[in-house]
Each structure stands twice: as C-alpha cells, then as structure tokens.
BALOBA-1460 file (C-alpha; in Angstrom, 3 decimals):
// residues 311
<rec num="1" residu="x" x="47.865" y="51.223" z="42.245"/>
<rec num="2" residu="x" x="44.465" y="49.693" z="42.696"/>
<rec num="3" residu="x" x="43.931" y="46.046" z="44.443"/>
<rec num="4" residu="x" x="40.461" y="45.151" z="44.507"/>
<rec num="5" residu="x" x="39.140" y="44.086" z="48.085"/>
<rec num="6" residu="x" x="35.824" y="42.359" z="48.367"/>
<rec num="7" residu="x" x="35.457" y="44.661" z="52.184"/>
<rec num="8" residu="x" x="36.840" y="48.591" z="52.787"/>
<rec num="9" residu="x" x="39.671" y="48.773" z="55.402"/>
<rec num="10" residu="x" x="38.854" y="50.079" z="58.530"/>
<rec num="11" residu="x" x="39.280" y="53.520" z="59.456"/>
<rec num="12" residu="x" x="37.747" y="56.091" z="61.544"/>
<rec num="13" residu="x" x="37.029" y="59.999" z="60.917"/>
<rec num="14" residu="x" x="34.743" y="61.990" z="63.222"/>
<rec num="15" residu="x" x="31.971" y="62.427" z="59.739"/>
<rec num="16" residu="x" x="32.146" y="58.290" z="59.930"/>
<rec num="17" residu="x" x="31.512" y="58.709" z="64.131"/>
<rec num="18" residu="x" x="28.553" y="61.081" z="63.284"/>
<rec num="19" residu="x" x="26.930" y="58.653" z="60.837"/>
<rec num="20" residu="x" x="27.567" y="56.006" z="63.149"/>
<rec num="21" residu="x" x="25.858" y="57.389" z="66.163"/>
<rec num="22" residu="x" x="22.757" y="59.074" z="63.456"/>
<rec num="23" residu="x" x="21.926" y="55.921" z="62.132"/>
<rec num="24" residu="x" x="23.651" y="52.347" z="62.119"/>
<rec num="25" residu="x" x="21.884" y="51.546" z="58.327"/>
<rec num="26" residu="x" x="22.726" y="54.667" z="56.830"/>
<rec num="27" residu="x" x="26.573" y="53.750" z="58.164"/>
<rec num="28" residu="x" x="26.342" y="49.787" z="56.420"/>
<rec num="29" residu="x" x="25.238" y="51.760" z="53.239"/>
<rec num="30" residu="x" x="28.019" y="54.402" z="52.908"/>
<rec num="31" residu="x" x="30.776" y="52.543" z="54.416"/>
<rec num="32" residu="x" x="30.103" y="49.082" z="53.332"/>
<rec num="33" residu="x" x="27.434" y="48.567" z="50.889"/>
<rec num="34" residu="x" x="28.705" y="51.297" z="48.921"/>
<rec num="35" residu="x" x="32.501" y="49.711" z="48.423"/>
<rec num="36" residu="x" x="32.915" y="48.620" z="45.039"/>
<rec num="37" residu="x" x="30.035" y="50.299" z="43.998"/>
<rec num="38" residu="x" x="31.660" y="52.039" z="40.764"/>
<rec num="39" residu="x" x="32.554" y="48.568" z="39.481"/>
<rec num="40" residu="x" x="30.297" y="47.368" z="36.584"/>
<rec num="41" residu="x" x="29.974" y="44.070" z="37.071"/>
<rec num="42" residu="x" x="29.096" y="44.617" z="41.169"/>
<rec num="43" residu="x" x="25.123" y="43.522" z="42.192"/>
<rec num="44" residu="x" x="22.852" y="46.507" z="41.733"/>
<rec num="45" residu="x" x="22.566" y="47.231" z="45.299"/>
<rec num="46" residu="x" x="26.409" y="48.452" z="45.915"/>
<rec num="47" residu="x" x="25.841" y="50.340" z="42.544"/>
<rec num="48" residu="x" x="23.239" y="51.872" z="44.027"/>
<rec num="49" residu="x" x="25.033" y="52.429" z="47.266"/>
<rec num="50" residu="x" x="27.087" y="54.089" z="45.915"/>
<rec num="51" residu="x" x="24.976" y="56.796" z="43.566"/>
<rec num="52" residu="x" x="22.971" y="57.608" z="46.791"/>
<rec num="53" residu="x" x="26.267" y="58.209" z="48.520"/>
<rec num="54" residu="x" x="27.352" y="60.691" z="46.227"/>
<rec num="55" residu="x" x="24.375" y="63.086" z="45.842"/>
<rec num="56" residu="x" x="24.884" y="66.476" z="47.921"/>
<rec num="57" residu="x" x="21.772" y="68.870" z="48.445"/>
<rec num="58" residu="x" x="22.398" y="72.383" z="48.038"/>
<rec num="59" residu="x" x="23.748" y="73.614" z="51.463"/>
<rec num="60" residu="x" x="26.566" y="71.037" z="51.319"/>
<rec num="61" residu="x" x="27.438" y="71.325" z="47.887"/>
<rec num="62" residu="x" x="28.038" y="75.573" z="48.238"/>
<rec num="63" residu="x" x="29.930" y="74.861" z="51.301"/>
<rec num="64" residu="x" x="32.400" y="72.345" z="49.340"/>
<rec num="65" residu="x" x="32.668" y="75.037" z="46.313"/>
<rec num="66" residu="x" x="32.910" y="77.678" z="48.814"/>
<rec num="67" residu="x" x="35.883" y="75.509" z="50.587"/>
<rec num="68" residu="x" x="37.301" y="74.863" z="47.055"/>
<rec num="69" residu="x" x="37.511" y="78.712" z="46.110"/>
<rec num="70" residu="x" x="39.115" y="79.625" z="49.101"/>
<rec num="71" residu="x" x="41.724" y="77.162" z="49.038"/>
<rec num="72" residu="x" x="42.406" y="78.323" z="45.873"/>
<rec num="73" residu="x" x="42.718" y="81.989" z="46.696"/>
<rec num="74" residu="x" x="45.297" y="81.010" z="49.474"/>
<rec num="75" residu="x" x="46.844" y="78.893" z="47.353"/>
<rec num="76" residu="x" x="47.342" y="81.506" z="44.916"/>
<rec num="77" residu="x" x="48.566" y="84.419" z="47.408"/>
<rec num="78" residu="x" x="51.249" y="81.810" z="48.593"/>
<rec num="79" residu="x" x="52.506" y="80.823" z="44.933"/>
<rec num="80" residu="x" x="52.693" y="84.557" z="44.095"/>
<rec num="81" residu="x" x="49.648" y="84.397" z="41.908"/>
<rec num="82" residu="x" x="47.104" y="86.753" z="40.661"/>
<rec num="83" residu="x" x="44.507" y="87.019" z="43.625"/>
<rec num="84" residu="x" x="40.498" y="86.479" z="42.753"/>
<rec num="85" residu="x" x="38.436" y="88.859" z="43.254"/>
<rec num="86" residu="x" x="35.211" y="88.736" z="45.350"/>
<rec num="87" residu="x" x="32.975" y="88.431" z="42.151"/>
<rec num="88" residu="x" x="35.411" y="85.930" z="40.683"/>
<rec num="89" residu="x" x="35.126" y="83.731" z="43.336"/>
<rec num="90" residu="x" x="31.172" y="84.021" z="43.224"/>
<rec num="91" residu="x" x="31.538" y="83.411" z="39.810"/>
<rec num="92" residu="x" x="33.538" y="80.289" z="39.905"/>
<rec num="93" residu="x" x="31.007" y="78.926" z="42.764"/>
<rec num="94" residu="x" x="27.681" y="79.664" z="40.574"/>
<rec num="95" residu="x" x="29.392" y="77.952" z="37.610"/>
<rec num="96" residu="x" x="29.897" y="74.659" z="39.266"/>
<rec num="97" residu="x" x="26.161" y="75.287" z="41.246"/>
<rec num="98" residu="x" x="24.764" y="75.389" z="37.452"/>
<rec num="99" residu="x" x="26.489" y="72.115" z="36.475"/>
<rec num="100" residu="x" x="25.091" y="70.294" z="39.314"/>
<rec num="101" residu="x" x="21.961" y="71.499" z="38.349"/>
<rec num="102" residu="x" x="22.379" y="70.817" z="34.678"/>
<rec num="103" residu="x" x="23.517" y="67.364" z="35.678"/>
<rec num="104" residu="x" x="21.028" y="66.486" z="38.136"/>
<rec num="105" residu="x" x="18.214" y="67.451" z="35.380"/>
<rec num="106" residu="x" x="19.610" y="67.387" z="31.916"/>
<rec num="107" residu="x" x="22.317" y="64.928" z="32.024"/>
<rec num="108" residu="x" x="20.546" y="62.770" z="34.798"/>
<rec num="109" residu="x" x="22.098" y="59.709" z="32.600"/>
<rec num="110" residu="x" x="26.053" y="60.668" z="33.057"/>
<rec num="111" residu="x" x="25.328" y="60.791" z="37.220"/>
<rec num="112" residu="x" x="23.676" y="57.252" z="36.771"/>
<rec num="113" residu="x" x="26.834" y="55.738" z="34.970"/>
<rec num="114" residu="x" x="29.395" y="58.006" z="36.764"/>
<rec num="115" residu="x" x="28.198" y="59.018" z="39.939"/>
<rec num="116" residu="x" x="31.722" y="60.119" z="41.312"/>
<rec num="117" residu="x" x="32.261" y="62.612" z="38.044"/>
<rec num="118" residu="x" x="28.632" y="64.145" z="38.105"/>
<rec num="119" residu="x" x="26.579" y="65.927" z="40.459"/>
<rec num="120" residu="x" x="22.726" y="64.918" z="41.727"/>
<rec num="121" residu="x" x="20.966" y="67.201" z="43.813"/>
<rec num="122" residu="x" x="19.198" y="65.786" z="46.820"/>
<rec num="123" residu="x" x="16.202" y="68.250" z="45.973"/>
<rec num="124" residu="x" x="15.432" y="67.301" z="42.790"/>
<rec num="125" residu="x" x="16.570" y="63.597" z="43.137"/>
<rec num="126" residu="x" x="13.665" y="62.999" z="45.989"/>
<rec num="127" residu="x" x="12.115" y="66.508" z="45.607"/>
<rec num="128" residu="x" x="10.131" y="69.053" z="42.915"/>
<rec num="129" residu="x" x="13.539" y="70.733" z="42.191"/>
<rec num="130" residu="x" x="15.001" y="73.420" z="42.851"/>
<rec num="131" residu="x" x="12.525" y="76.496" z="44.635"/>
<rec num="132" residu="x" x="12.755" y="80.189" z="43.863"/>
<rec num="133" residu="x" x="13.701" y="80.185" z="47.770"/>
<rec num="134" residu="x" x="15.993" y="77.892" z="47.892"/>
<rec num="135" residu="x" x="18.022" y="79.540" z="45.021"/>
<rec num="136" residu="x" x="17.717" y="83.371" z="46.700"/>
<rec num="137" residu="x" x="19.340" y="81.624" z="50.019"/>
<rec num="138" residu="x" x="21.708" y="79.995" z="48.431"/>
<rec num="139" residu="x" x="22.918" y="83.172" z="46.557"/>
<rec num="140" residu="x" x="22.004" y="85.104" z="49.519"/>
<rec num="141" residu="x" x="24.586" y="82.798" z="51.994"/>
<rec num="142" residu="x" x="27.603" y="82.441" z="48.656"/>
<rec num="143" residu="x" x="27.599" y="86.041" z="48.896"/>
<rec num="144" residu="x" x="27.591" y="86.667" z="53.093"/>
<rec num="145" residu="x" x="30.396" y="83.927" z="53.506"/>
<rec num="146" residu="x" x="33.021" y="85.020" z="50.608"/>
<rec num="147" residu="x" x="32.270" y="88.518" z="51.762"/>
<rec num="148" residu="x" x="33.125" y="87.413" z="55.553"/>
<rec num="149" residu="x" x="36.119" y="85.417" z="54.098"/>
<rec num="150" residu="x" x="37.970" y="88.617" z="52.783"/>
<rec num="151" residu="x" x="37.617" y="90.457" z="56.432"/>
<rec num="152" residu="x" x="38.084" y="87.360" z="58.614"/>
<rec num="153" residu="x" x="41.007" y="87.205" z="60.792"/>
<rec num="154" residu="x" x="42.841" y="83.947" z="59.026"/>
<rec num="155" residu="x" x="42.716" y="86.265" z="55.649"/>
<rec num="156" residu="x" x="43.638" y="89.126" z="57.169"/>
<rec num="157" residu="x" x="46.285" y="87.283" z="58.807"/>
<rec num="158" residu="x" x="47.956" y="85.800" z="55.803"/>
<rec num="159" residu="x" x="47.687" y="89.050" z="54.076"/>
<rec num="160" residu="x" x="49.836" y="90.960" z="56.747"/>
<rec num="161" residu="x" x="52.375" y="88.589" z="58.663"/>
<rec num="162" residu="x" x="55.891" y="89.554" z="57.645"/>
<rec num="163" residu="x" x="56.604" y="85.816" z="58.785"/>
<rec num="164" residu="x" x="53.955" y="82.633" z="58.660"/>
<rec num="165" residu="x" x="55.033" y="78.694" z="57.646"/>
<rec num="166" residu="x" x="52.110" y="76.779" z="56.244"/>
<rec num="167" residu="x" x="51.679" y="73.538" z="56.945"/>
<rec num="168" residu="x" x="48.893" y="72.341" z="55.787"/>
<rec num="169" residu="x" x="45.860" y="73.909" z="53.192"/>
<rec num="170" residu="x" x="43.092" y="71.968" z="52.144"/>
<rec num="171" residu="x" x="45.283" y="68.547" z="52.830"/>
<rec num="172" residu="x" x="43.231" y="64.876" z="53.475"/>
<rec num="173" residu="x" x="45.731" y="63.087" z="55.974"/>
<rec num="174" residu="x" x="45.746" y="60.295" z="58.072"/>
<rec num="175" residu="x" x="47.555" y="58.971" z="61.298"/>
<rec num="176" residu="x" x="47.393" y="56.021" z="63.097"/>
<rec num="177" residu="x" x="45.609" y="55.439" z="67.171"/>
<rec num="178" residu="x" x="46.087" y="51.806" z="68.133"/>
<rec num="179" residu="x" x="46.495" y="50.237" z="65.174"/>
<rec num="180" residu="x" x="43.416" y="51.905" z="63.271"/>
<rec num="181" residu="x" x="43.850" y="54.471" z="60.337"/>
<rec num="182" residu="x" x="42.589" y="57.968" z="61.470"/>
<rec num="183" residu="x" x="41.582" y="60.308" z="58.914"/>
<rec num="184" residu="x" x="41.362" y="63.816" z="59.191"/>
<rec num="185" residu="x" x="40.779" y="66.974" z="56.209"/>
<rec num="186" residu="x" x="42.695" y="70.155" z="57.446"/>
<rec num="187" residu="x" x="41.481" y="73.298" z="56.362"/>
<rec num="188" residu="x" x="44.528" y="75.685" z="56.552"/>
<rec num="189" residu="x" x="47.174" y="75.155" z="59.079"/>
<rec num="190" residu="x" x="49.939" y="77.630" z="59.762"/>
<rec num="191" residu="x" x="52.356" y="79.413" z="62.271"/>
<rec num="192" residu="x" x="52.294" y="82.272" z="63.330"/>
<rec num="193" residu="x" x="56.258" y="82.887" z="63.794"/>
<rec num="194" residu="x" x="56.207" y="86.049" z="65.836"/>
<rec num="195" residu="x" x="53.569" y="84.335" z="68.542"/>
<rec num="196" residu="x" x="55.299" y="80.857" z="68.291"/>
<rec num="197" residu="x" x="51.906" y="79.889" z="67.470"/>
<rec num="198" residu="x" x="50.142" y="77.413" z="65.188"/>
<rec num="199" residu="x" x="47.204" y="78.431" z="63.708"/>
<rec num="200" residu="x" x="44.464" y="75.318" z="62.959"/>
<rec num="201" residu="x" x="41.927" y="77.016" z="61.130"/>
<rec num="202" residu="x" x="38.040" y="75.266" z="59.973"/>
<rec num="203" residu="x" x="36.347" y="77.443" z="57.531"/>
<rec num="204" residu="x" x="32.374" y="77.026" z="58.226"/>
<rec num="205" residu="x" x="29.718" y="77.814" z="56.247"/>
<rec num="206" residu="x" x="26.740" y="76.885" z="58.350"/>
<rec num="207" residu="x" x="25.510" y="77.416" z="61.717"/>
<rec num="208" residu="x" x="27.615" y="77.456" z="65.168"/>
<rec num="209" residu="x" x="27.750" y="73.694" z="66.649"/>
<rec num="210" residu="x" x="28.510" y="72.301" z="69.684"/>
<rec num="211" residu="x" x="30.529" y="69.778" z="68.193"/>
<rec num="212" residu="x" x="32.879" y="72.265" z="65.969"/>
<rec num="213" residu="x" x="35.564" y="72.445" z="69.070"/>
<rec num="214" residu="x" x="35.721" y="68.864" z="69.211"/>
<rec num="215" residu="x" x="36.243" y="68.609" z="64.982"/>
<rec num="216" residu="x" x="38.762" y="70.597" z="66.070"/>
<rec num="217" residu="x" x="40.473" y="68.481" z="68.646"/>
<rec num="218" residu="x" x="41.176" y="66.053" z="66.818"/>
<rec num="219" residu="x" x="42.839" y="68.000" z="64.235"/>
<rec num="220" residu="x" x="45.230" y="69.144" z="67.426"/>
<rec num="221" residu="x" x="45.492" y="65.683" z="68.430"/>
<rec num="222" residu="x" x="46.894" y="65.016" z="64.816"/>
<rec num="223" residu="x" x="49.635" y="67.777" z="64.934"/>
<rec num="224" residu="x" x="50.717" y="66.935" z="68.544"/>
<rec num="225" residu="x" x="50.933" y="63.240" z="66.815"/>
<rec num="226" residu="x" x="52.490" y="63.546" z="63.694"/>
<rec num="227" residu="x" x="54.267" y="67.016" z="64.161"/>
<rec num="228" residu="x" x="55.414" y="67.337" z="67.622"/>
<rec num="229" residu="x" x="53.902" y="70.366" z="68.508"/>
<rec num="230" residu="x" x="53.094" y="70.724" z="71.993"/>
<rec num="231" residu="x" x="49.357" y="71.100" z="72.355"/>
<rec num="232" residu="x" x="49.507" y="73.740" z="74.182"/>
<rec num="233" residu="x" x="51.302" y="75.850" z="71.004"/>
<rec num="234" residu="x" x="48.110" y="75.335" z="69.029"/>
<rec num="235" residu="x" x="45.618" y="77.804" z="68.553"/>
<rec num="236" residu="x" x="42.586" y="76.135" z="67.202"/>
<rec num="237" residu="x" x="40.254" y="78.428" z="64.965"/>
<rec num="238" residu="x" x="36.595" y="78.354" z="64.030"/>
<rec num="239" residu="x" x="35.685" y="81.269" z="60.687"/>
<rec num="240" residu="x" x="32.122" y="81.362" z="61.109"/>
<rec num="241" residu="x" x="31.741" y="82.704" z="57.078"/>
<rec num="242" residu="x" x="27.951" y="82.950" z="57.501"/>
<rec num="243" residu="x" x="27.768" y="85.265" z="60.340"/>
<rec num="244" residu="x" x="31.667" y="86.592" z="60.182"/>
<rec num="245" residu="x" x="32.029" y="85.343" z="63.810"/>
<rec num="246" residu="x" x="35.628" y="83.981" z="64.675"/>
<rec num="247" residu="x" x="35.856" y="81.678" z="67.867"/>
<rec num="248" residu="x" x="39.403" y="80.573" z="68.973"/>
<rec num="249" residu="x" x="40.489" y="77.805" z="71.520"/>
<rec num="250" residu="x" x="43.627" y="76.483" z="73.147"/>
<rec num="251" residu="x" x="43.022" y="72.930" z="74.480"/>
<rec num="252" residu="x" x="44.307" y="71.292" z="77.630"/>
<rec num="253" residu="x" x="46.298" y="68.270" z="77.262"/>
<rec num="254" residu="x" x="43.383" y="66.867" z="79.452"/>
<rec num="255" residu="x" x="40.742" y="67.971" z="76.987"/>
<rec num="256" residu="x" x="43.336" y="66.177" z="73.725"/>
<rec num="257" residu="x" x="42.966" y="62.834" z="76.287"/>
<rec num="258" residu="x" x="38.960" y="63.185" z="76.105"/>
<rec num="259" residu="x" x="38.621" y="63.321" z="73.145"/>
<rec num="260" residu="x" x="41.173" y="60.107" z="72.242"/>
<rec num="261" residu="x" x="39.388" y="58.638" z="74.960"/>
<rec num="262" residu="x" x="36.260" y="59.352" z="72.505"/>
<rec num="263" residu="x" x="37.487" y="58.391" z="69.296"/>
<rec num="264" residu="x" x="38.714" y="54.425" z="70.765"/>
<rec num="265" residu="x" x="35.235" y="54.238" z="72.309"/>
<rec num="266" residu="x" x="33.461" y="54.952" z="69.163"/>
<rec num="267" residu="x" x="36.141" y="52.545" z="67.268"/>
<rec num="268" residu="x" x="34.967" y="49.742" z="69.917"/>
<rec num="269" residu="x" x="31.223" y="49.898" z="69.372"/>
<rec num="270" residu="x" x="32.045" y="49.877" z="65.534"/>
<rec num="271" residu="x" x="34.101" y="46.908" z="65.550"/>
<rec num="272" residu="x" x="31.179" y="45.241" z="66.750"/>
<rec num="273" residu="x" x="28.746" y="45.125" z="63.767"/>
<rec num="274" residu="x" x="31.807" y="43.012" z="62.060"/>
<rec num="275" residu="x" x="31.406" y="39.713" z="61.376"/>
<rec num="276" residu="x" x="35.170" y="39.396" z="60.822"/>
<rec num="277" residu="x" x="37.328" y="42.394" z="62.127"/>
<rec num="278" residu="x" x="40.570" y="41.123" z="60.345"/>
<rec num="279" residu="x" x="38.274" y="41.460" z="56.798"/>
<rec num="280" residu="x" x="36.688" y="44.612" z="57.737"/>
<rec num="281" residu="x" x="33.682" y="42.447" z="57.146"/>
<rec num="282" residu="x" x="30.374" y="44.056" z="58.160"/>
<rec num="283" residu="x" x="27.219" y="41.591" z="60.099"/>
<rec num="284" residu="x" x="23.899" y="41.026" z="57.687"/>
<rec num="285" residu="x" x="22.417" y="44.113" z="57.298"/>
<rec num="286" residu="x" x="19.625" y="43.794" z="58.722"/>
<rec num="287" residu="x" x="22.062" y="43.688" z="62.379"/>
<rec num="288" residu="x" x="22.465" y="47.342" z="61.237"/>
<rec num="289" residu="x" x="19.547" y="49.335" z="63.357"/>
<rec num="290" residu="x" x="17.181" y="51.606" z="61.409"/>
<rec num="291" residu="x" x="16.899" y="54.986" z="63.602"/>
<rec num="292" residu="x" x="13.760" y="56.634" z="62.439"/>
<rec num="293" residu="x" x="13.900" y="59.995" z="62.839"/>
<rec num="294" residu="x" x="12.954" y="63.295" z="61.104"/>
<rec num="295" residu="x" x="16.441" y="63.167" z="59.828"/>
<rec num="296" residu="x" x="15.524" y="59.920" z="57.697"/>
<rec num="297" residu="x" x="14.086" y="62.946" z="55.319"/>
<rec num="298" residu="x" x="17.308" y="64.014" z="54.101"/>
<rec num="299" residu="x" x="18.940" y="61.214" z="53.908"/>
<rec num="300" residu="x" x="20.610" y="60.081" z="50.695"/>
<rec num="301" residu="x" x="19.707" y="56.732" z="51.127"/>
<rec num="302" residu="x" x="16.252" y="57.016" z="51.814"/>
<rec num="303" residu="x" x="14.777" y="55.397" z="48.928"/>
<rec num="304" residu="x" x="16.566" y="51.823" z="50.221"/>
<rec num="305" residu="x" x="14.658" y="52.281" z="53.841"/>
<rec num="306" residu="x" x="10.897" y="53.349" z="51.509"/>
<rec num="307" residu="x" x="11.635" y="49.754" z="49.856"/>
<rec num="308" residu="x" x="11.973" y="48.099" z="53.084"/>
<rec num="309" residu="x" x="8.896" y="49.581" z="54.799"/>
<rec num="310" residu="x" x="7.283" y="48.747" z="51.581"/>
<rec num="311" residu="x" x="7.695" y="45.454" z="51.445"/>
C-alpha cells in the first residue's frame, strides 16, 4: 500500500555508497530530489529528478536485458520449462534494445510523462544518437556474454548437479545493520549439496573491477545474517560473461568484519548531509559538493549542473 512521505527512508546499498563517494550532487539528485518525482502535482525539479534518474546508456541497459534473459533461462530449467536457445535469448535482448531506441526517438513524449515505463538513451538524450560503432559493440558484446553464459561454470553447474537447493535468483532483499535498512540484489544463489557449499554467484557483463569481491561481500555478509550460514561455507562467484573468465573467493570472517566496518562508515558520513536524520531529510542542496570530473560527462544529471554553471 502506498503512504506518501514528503523525504525517502534511509537505506544503504553499495550502488548508493558508489554515488556517494563519485559525487555528493549527483547523490541529493537520485536519492532525494528525485523522491516523489512521478507525482504530477510535485515542482518540476523532482519531476525532472526523476526522468534523468531513469535514463540508461547502452552498456547498462544490455547488461540489465542480458541479466533479465538469464534469469529467465534459470528460471525456466528449474520450473521444468522449455529452455531458450542462444539466438532466442539474443533475440529477446535486441527486441527490448529496439524499444529503447524507438522510445528514446519516436515516442520521446511517453518517457517524458512516464519515465519509469519507457526507456531514454543517455546517447541520444545528451548525444547525436546512436553510432554505427556503438551498435556493432553492442551486438558484438550481447553475443560474447550469452555465448560465455552457456559454457560458464554456474550453467554448467546447474545443468549437471544430481543435487543443488536454490536460494535465491534474481531476488532484491534487504536486512537490517544497526538500525539502517541494507539492500542488496542477488544474482543466483545456490548449494551445492555434495560440497556442502553455497554458491553466491554475480553475473558481469563489463570489465574486471577491483571492487567486484567486495559487491560480493556483502552479499556473504547477508547470508551469514539472515541465513545462518557460516561464512566460511560460502563460495562467492564472479562470471566474467565478456571475457568467459570465472573468479571464485572464500572470505575470512575477518575480511566479512571489513567490510561491515565499511558499510557503517559510509552510513556515518551520509547521515551527515541531513538536516533531520529522524525525517531522512537531506541539507540545502547546494551543502551537496559538485565533484567535477571527466565522469560529470556521463552523468544522467548533467543537464541540472550545465544550468548551474550557466547561471
């Protein structure tokens, strides 16, 4: 049931810690200027907010439909469904990469009304559109990671274990550290029965980062949490789709601690740009630090910081 609420609750995810530490404006606009955005009679700037949060450029978008179509594979092999085949899935992919196109162009109008039920492309929304490039890589990388997906080790792994219990597949869940709402999007979680082993598993469709392992901590720290599983019965997985690499990790309960250690740090320094931290009411904006870098480029709010340096 919805309750309207002038201010967002608080909560913390480790995207919300990365736009915190990129840029404290970009954070007041997607986590606070943004709420209420989709209402029609809010002030222009949360409606705008809120458009700007919602536009995706290319990379990002294929790696959400590529997410999408694998979940739905698994999903299918565990209900006993038909399984997709490789040009299906590439298939199903294109035809959502054509809406957003069509909607970012054509229907332009139906993003600006509905910005949560249509696509706009951060290339044509600040850019010339769509290059002949940009189009052959993004074909080029649909067809390298769904063709890595059927040989990885988590597919191959599902298709052969006489004996796996999934927990988790595609799931958005939250738990609670000290009091604050901790939010965390699992992949594909599973044991592996005959090694007494569960399997935490991050599909990736981009380049190796230093800060995958510690995405992946957390999700740990969430099944030792809510679960009971002893950390050190968790197995945490990295399917590198792009290159077909597959990194695995076990953590020390040390390492879990870090990381914790981390996350109420990063909660700290947030809780102070709020004016009133029983509200979740942010400062004035302008307490919200610009950081210019080359980043600021591909930013989806980019327009808002033009129109300050502008005036």
């Amino acid at each position: 049931m919805y309750v309207h609420r002038d201010y967002p609750d608080f909560s913390w995810s480790n995207s919300r810690h990365k736009t915190f530490l990129e840029c404290a404006r970009k954070y007041y606009h997607q986590y606070y200027e943004s709420h209420n955005g989709w209402l029609y009679e809010s002030p222009e700037e949360n409606k705008a907010a809120y458009r700007l949060k919602n536009i995706k450029n290319i990379p990002i978008l294929l790696g959400d439909e590529i997410h999408k179509v694998i979940d739905r594979q698994l999903k299918n092999f565990l209900n006993g469904k038909s399984l997709l085949s490789a040009n299906e899935m590439m298939g199903l992919v294109t035809q959502n990469l054509n809406k957003a196109y069509l909607d970012s162009t054509k229907f332009r109008q139906h993003w600006f009304q509905k910005p949560k039920r249509h696509q706009m492309l951060h290339e044509i929304y600040y850019g010339d559109g769509l290059s002949s490039e940009e189009v052959s890589a993004a074909k080029i990388k649909l067809e390298l990671c769904l063709e890595n997906f059927f040989t990885s080790k988590t597919y191959q792994d599902i298709l052969t274990k006489v004996e796996m219990h999934v927990l988790h597949s595609e799931d958005f869940q939250t738990f609670e550290v000290n009091g604050v709402d901790v939010f965390v999007v699992l992949d594909f979680v599973y044991k592996d029965v005959s090694q007494e082993k569960w399997i935490v598993v991050d599909w990736k469709t981009g380049k190796e980062s230093e800060d995958d392992r510690k995405q992946l901590a957390f999700y740990a720290l969430f099944l030792s949490r809510e679960h009971n599983i002893p950390i050190e019965d968790i197995v945490l997985r990295n399917e590198y789709l792009l290159s077909g690499k597959s990194q695995e990790y076990q953590l020390t309960p040390f390492e879990i601690d870090s990381e914790q250690q981390l996350m109420n740090d990063s909660i700290y320094h947030m809780l102070n740009y709020l004016e009133d931290p029983v509200k979740n009411k942010p400062l004035d904006i302008e307490q919200f630090e610009m950081h210019q870098t080359k980043r600021c480029y591909s930013c989806n709010f980019r327009e808002k910081c033009e129109k300050v340096h502008l005036k």
